[in-house]
N, C-alpha and C positions, 0 to 999 in steps of 0.2 A: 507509326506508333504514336498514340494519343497519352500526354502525362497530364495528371490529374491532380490537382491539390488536393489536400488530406479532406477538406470539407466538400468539396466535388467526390471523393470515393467515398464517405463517409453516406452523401447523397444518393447515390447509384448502389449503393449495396442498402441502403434501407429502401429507393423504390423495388429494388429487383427481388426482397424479400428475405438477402441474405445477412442480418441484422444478429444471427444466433454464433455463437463461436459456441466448439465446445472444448474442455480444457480440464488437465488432472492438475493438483498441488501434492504438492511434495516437496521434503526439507533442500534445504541449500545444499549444494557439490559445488567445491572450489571450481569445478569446470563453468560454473555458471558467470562465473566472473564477470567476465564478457558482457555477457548478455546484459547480466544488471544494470553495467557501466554505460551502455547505449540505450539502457533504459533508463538511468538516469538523465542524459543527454537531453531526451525526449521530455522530460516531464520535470525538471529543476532547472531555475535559473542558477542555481549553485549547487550543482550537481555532486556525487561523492565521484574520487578517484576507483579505478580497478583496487587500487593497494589500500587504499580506502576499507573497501568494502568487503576485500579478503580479509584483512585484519578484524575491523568490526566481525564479522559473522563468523571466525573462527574463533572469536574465542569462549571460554567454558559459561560464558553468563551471558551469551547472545545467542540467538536462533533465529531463523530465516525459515519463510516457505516462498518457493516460486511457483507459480500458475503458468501451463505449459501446452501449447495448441492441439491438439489432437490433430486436426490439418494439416500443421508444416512442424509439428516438433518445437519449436519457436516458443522462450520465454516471452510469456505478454504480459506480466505482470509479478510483484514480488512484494512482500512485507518483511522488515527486520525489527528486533524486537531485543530490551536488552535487560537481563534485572536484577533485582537488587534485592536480596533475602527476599520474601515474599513480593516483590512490587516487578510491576511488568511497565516496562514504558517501550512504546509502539516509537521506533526515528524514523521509517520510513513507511509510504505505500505509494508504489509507483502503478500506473496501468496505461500500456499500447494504448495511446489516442483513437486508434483502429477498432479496441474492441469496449470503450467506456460504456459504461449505462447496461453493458449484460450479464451484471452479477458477479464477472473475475474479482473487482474491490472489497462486495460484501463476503464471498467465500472467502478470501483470505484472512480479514477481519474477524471473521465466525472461527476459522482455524485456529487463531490469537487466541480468540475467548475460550473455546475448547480448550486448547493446550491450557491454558491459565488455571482455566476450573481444577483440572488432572492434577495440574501442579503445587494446588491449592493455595494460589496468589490469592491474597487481600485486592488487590484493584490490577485494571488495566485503564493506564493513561497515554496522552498525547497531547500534540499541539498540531493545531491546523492555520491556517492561515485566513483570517476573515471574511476575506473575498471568495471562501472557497464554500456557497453555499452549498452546493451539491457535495461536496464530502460530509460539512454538517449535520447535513439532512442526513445521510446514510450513517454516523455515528450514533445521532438520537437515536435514529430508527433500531440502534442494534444497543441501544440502555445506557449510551455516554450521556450525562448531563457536564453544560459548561461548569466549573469548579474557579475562573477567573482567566486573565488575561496578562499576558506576557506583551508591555510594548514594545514597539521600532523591531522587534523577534526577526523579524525575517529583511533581505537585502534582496534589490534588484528585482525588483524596487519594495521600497521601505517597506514593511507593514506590520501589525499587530495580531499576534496568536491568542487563541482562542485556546484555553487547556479544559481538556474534557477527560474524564476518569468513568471508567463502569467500575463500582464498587460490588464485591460478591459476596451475597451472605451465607453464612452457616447452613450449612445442608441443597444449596442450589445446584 
């Protein structure tokens, strides 16, 4: 048996063509727990707990969708989301290192925005982490503009949030 580091399979499944996941979303089930939590692992140097994120995503002003393999059943991906009379703020977007750059991020993101519109939220905001051009980039591309910056925001290691808001107007 041959193990592979994640940027060796990540290698090997983009020459061999298999570069596509395909995947359903759908709301949070405490049974997801788990899976968040190791999704967490994966993708946060300060990851949230199990109790953490059952707490958060149960309660009546939060909501969650998780992205879920059609291949192995397997959470790959999750967004939690928390708000506040009309206002929608994004705490997390995690995504399987496995399956990045195929779309699981921006569908989750677009779920947000949908539900948001429905709900007829005034804005959807966030903080990202400055070094994270590639989430940037997919924010703009979905009508986040920066709105200012949060310093030292993030630990392990130090850095500065980048806060970005889609604002929605009347009748969109």
């Amino acid at each position: 048996m041959i193990l592979l580091s994640n940027i060796e399979q990540k290698t090997l499944r983009s020459f061999l063509g298999e570069y596509n996941v395909e995947f359903v979303v759908r709301r949070f089930e405490p049974s997801d727990t788990k899976s968040l939590a190791n999704l967490e692992k994966e993708c946060f140097s300060r990851p949230w707990s199990e109790e953490s994120l059952l707490t958060e995503f149960s309660k009546r002003n939060s909501f969650c969708f998780v992205a879920i393999s059609l291949q192995n059943s397997k959470i790959i991906g999750y967004i939690g989301c928390y708000c506040v009379l009309d206002e929608c703020y994004i705490t997390n977007l995690a995504v399987s290192s496995l399956v990045r750059g195929q779309g699981v991020g921006s569908t989750l993101v677009e779920k947000v925005l949908k539900e948001a519109m429905q709900r007829n939220f005034a804005f959807v905001t966030l903080e990202v982490r400055a070094s994270n051009i590639v989430a940037i980039n997919l924010y703009k591309r979905l009508g986040f503009k920066e709105q200012g910056m949060r310093k030292a925001y993030y630990s392990n290691p130090t850095e500065d949030a980048i806060l970005m808001t889609k604002f929605f107007r009347c009748g969109e």
